[in-house]
MIFI-344766 format. One line per 3 residues: number of its first residue (from 1); their letters; for each residue x negated, y, z of N, C-alpha, C, O. Coordinates in steps of 0.2 Angstrom, whole numbers. Example, Ala and Ser with C-alpha at 12.3 -4.5 7.8 and 13.67 -1.06 7.14 Angstrom:
1	AS	-66 -28 39 -62 -22 39 -66 -16 39 -71 -17 42 | -64 -11 35 -68 -5 36 -64 0 39 -67 6 40;
# end
This chain:
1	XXX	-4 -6 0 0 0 0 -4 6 0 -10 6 3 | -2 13 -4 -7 17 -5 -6 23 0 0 26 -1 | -11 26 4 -8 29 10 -7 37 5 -10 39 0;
4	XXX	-2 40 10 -3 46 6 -8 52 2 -8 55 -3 | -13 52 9 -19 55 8 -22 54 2 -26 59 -1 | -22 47 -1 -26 46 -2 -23 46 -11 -17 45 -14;
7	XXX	-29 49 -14 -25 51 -23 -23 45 -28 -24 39 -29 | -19 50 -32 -16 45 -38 -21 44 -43 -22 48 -48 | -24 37 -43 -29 39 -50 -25 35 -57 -27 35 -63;
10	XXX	-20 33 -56 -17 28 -61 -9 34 -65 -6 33 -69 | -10 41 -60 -4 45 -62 -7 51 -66 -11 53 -63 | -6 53 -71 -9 61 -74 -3 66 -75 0 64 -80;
13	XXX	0 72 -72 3 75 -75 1 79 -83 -5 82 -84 | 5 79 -87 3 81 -95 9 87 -96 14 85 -96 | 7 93 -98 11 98 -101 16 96 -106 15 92 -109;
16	XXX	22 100 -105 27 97 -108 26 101 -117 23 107 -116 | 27 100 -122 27 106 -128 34 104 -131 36 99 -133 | 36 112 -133 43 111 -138 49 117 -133 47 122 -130;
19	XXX	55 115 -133 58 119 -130 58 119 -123 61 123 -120 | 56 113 -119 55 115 -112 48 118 -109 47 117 -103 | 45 121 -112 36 121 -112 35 125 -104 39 130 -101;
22	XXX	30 123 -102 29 125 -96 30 120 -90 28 122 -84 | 35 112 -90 36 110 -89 31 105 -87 27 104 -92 | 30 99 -80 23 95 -82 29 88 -80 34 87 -77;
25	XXX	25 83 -87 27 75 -84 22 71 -83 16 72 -85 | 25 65 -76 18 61 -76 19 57 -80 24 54 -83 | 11 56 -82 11 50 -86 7 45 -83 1 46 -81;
28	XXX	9 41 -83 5 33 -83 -1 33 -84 -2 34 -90 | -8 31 -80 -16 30 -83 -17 23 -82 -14 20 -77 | -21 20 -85 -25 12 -84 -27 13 -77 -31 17 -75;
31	XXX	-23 7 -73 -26 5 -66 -32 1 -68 -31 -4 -71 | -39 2 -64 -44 0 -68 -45 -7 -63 -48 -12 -65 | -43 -5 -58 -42 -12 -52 -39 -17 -55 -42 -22 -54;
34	XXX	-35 -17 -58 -31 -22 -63 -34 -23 -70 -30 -25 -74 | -40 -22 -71 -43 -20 -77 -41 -18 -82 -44 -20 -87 | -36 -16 -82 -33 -11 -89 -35 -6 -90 -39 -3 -86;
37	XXX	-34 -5 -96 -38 -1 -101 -35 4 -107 -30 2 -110 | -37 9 -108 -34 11 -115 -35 6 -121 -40 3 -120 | -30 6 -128 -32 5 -134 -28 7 -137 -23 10 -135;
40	XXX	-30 6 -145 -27 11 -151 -24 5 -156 -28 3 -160 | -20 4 -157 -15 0 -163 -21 -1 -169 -25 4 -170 | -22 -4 -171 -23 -6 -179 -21 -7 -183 -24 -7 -189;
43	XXX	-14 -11 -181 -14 -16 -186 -6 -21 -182 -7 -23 -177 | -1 -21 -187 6 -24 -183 5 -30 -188 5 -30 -194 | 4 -36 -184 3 -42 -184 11 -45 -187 11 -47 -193;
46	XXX	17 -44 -183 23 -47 -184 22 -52 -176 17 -55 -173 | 29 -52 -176 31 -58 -169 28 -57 -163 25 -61 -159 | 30 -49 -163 25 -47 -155 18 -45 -156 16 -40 -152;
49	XXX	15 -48 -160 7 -48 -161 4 -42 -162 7 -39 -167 | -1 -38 -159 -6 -32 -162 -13 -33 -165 -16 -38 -163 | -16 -30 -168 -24 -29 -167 -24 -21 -165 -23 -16 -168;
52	XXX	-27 -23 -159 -30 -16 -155 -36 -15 -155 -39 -20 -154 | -39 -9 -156 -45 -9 -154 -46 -4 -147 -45 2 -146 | -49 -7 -143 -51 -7 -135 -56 -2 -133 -61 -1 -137;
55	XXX	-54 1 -126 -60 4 -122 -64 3 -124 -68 7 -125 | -66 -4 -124 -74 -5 -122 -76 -5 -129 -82 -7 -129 | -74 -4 -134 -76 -6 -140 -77 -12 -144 -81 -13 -149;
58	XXX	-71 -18 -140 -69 -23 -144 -65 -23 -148 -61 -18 -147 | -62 -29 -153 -56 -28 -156 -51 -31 -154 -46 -28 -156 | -48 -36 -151 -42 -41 -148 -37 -41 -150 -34 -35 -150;
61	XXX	-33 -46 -151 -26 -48 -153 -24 -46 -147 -27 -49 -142 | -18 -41 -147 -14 -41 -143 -9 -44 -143 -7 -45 -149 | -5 -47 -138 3 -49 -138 6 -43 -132 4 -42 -126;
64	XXX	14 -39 -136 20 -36 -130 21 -39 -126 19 -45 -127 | 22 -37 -120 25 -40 -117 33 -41 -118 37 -37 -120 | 34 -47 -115 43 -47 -116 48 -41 -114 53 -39 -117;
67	XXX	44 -40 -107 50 -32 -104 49 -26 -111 54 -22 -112 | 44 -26 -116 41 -20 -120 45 -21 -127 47 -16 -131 | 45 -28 -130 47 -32 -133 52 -27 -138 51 -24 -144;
70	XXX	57 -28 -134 65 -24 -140 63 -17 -137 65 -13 -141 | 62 -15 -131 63 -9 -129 59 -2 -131 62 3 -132 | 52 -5 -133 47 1 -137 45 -1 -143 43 -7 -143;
73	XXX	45 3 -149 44 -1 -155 35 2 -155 32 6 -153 | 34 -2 -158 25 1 -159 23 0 -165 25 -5 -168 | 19 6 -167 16 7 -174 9 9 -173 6 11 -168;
76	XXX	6 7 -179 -2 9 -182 -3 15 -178 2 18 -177 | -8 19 -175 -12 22 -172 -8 25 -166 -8 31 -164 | -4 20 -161 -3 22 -155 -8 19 -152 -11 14 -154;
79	XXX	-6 25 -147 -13 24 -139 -7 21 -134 -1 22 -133 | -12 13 -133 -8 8 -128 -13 8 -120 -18 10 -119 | -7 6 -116 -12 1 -111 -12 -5 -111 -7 -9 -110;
82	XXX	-20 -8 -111 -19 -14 -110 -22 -20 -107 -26 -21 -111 | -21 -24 -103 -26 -30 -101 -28 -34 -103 -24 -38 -106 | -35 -37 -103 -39 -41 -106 -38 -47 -104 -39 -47 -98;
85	XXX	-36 -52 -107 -36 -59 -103 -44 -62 -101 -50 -61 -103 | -43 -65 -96 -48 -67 -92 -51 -73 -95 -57 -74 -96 | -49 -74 -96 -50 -83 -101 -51 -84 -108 -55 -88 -111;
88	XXX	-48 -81 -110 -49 -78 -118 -52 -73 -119 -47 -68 -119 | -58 -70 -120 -59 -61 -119 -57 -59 -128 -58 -53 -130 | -55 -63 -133 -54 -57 -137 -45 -59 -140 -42 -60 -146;
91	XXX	-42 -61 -131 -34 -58 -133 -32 -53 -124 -35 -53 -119 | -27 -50 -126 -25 -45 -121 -17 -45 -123 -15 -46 -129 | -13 -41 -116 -9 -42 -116 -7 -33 -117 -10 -29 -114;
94	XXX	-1 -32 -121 -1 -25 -121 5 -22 -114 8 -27 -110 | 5 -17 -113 9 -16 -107 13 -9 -105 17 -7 -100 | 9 -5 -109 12 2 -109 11 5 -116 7 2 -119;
97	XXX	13 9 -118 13 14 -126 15 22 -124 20 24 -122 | 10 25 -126 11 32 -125 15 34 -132 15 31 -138 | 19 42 -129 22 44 -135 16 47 -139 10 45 -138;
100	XXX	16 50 -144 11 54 -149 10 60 -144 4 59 -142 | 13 65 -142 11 70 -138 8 69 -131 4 73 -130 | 10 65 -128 7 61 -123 -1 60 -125 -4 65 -124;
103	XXX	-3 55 -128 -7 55 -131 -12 61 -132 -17 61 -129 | -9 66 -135 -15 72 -136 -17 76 -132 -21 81 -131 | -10 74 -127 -12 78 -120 -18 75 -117 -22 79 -117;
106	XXX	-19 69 -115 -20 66 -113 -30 67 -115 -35 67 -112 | -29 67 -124 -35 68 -126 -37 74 -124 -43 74 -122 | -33 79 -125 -36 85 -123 -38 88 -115 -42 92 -111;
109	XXX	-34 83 -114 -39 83 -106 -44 80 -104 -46 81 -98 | -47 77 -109 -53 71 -105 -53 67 -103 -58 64 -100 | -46 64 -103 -43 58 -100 -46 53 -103 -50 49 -99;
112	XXX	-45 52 -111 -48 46 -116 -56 46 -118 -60 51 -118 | -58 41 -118 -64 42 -120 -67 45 -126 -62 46 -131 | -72 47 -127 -71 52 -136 -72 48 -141 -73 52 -147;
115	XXX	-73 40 -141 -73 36 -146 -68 36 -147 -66 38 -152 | -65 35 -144 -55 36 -146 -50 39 -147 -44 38 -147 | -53 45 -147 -50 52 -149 -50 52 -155 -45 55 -158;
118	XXX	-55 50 -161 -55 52 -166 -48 46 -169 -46 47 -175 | -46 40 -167 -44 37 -169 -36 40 -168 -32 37 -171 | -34 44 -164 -26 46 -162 -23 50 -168 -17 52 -167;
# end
């Protein structure tokens, strides 16, 4: 349990742009204790399946998760979160999808590493 004091490194608020501007939403970061990671789409496989290209700079077939499945659709050059399997290291599990503007907020804060800014 995370005591108050103690900060959110898994939370980032991101400026809102468009007609509510001035507004902040939180967004979701890779909890790194859980080794999640950012990554960027490459490639929609079909049947769930991704090729993402990862943090660290591998490539991995990713698979949705079921809760993500029908509910978010994913295309080529979104920024995901996601976990590496432990047993397999070049498959991962995807688990979160940022929107497009999310995403550049996020870039333009220093969040993303800067191998992977150029890919957004």
């Amino acid at each position: 349990m995370r005591d108050r004091d103690e900060p959110e490194d898994d939370i980032v608020e991101t400026e809102v742009e468009g007609p509510s501007q001035g507004e902040y939403v939180r967004v979701r970061l890779p909890n790194r204790r859980k080794n999640e990671q950012f990554g960027v789409i490459d490639q929609a496989l079909g049947g769930g399946h991704l090729r993402v290209f990862c943090q660290d700079g591998k490539m991995r077939m990713g698979r949705i998760k079921g809760k993500l499945k029908k509910r978010m659709w994913m295309r080529e050059g979104d920024m995901v979160v996601l976990i590496p399997w432990e047993f397999q290291d070049e498959k991962c599990d995807v688990t979160y999808r940022y929107t497009r503007i999310q995403a550049q907020n996020l870039a333009r804060r220093g969040v993303v590493p800067k191998h992977m800014e150029s890919l957004l």
